[in-house]
C-alpha positions in Angstrom: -6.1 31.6 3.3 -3.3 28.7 3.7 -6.3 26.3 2.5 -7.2 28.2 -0.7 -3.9 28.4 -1.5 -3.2 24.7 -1.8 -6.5 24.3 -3.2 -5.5 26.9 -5.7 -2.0 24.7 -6.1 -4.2 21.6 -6.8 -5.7 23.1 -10.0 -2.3 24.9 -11.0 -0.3 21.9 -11.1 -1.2 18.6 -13.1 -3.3 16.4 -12.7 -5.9 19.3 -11.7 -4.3 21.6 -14.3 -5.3 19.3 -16.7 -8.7 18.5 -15.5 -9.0 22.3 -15.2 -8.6 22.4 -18.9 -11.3 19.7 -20.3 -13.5 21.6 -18.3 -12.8 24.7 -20.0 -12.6 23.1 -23.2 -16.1 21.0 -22.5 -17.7 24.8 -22.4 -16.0 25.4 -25.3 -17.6 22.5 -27.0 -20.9 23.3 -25.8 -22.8 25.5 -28.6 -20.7 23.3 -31.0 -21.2 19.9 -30.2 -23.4 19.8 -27.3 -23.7 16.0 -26.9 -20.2 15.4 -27.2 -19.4 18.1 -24.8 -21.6 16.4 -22.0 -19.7 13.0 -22.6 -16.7 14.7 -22.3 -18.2 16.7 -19.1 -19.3 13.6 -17.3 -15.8 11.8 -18.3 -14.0 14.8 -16.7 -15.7 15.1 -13.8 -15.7 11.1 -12.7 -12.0 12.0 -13.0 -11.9 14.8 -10.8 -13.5 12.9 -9.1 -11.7 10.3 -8.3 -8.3 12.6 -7.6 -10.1 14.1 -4.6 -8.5 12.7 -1.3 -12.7 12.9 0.1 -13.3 10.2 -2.9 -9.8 8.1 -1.9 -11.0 8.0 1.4 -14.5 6.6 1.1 -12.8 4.3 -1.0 -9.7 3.0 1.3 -11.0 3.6 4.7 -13.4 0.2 4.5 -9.7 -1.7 3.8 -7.6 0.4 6.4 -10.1 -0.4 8.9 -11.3 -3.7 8.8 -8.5 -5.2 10.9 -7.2 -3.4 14.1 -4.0 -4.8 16.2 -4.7 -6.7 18.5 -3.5 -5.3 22.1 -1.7 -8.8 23.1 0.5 -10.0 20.2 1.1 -13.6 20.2 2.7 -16.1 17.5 5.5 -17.8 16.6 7.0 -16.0 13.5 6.7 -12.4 12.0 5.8 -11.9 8.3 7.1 -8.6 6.9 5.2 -8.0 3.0 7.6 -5.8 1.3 6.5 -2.8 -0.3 9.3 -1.8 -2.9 12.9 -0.5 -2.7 14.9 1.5 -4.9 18.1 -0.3 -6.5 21.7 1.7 -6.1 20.6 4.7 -4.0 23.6 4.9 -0.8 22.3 4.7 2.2 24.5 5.4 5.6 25.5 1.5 5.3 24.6 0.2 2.2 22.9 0.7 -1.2 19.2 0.5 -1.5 16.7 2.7 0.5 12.8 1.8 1.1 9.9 3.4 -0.2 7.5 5.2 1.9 5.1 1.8 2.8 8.3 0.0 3.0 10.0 2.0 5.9 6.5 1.9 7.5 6.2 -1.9 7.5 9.6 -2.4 8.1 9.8 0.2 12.1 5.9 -1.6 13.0 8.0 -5.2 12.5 11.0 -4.1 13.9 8.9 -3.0 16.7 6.9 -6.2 16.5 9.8 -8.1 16.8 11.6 -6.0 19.8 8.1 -7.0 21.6 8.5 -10.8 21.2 11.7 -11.6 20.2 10.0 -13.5 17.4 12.5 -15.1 14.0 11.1 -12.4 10.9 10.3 -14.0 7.2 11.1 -11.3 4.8 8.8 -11.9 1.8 9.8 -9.3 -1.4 11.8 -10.2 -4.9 13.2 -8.0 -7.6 9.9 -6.9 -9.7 11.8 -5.0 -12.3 15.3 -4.7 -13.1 15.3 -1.2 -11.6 14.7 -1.7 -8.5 16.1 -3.4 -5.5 15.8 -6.8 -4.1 13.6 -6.3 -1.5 14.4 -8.7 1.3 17.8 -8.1 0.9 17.7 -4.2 1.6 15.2 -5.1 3.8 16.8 -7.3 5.7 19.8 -4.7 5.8 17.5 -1.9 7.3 15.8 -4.4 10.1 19.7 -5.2 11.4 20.2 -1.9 11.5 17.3 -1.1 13.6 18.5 -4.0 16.1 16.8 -7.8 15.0 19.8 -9.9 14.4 20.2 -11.6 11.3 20.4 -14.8 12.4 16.6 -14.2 13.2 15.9 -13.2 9.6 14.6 -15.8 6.9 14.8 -14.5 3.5 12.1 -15.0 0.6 13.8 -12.9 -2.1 11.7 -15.0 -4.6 7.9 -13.6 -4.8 6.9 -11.0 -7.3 3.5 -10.4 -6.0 1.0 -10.7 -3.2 -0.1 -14.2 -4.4 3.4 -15.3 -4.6 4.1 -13.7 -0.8 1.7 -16.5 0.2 2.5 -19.4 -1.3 6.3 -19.1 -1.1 6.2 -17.7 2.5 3.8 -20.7 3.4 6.6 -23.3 2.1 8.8 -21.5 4.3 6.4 -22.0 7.2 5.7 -25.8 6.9 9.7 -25.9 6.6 10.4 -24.4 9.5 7.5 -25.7 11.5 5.8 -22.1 12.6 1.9 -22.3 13.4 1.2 -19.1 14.3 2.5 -16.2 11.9 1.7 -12.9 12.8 1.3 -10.9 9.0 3.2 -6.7 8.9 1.6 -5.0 5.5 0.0 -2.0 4.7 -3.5 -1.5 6.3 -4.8 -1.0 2.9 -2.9 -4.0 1.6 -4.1 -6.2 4.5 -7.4 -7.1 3.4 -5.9 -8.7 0.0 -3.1 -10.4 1.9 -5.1 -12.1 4.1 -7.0 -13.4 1.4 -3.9 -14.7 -0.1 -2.9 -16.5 3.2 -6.6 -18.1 3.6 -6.1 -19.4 0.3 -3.6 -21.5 0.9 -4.8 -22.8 4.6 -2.6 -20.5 6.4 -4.4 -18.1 9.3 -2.3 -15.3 10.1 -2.7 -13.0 13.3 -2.6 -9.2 11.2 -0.7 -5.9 12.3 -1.6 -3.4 9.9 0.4 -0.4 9.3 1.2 2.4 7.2 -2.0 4.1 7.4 -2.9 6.7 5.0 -6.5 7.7 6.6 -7.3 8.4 10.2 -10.5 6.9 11.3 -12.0 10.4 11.9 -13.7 11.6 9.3 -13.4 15.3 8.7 -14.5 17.9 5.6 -12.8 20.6 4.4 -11.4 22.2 1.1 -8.7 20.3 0.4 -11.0 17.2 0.5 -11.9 18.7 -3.0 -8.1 19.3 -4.0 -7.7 16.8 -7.3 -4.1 15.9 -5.8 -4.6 12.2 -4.3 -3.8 8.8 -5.7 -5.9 7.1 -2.9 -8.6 5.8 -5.4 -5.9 4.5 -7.7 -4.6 2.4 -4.1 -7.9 1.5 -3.0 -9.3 0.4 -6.6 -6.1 -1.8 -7.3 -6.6 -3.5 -4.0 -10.6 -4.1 -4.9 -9.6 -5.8 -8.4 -7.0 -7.8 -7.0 -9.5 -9.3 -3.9 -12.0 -9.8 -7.0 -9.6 -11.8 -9.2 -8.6 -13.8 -6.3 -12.9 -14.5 -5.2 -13.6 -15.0 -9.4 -10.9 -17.6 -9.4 -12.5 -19.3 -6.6 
């Protein structure tokens, strides 16, 4: 009963309430423009489709997946991708709180870092004017969770992956470090890396923020039209063909 109620919830509340209506409306359409009202069947179904989480997960789990930490963690320096912040929220001390992939990466290199000891890059500008500089709340939240901040190097300069790389691999001929170890989203990691390769820099991954388990399970809500995963996974796909079309 719980599962056909959120299932029921996923077709009651937009985006499924909307897909929910070009069906009905492709019916509608049928006796009067019947080729139009396939088109506009076949549209609305690729994009039901795509909002099921079974569709995000075919999709993402080849990215969350390819790279596994490894059980003995060795390097010299700790990278931590940032993964947005909001601007003048109050935290208990200080303004600025992490979004949900931030918080993730930022605990796995806290963790990372209470395991080796290692100094942490923080790699994250200000995208948009509303929202936060990254590596500064960032570097905020790791103190708070115990990595001093004389261990902390800031990059508060990069506005995207590509930028991550090449400004964070400046920072590591500067400071002399051979052996970064890379924190980002598992789905992000794949695309990182790529960045890093690009520039000559081989990094040692520790993926995180997982959003698929590598179980694969089917049930109802599989069919819900309530997940973003495809929009995640397919973003991540463009950007590693960009950076392979430019090569």
């Amino acid at each position: 009963m719980l599962f056909a109620i959120k299932l029921l919830y996923g077709f009651l509340l937009p985006p499924g309430l909307f897909i929910l209506i070009l069906f009905f409306f492709c019916f509608w359409l049928y006796k009067r423009n019947m080729r139009f009202s396939i088109y506009l069947s076949i549209v609305t179904l690729l994009l039901y489709i795509s909002l099921t989480p079974l569709a995000g997960e075919l999709l993402i789990k080849p990215l969350e997946h390819r790279y596994v930490t490894p059980t003995n963690i060795k390097g010299d320096v700790i990278i931590l991708l940032g993964g947005g912040v909001t601007l003048d929220t109050r935290d208990i001390d200080g303004v600025g709180h992490p979004m949900p992939s931030t918080a993730n990466r930022i605990l796995t290199t806290a963790r990372v870092y209470m395991k080796t000891q290692l100094p942490v890059i923080l790699s994250s500008g200000q995208l948009y004017q509303d929202v936060g500089n990254e590596a500064i709340v960032d570097k905020r939240l790791l103190m708070s969770l115990g990595v001093p901040g004389d261990k902390i190097i800031l990059e508060a300069q990069s506005l995207s992956t590509t930028e991550n790389a090449e400004f964070t691999g400046q920072l590591l001929k500067n400071h002399k470090f051979k052996q970064p170890i890379l924190v980002t989203s598992a789905y992000h990691m794949p695309r990182a890396i790529m960045n890093f390769t690009e520039i000559g820099v081989s990094v040692l991954p520790i993926p995180t923020d997982y959003l698929t388990s590598r179980k694969n399970s089917l049930h109802v809500n599989k069919f819900s039209p309530t997940s973003n995963l495809s929009y995640i996974a397919l973003k991540e796909y463009l950007g590693m063909l960009y950076l392979k079309i430019l090569n």
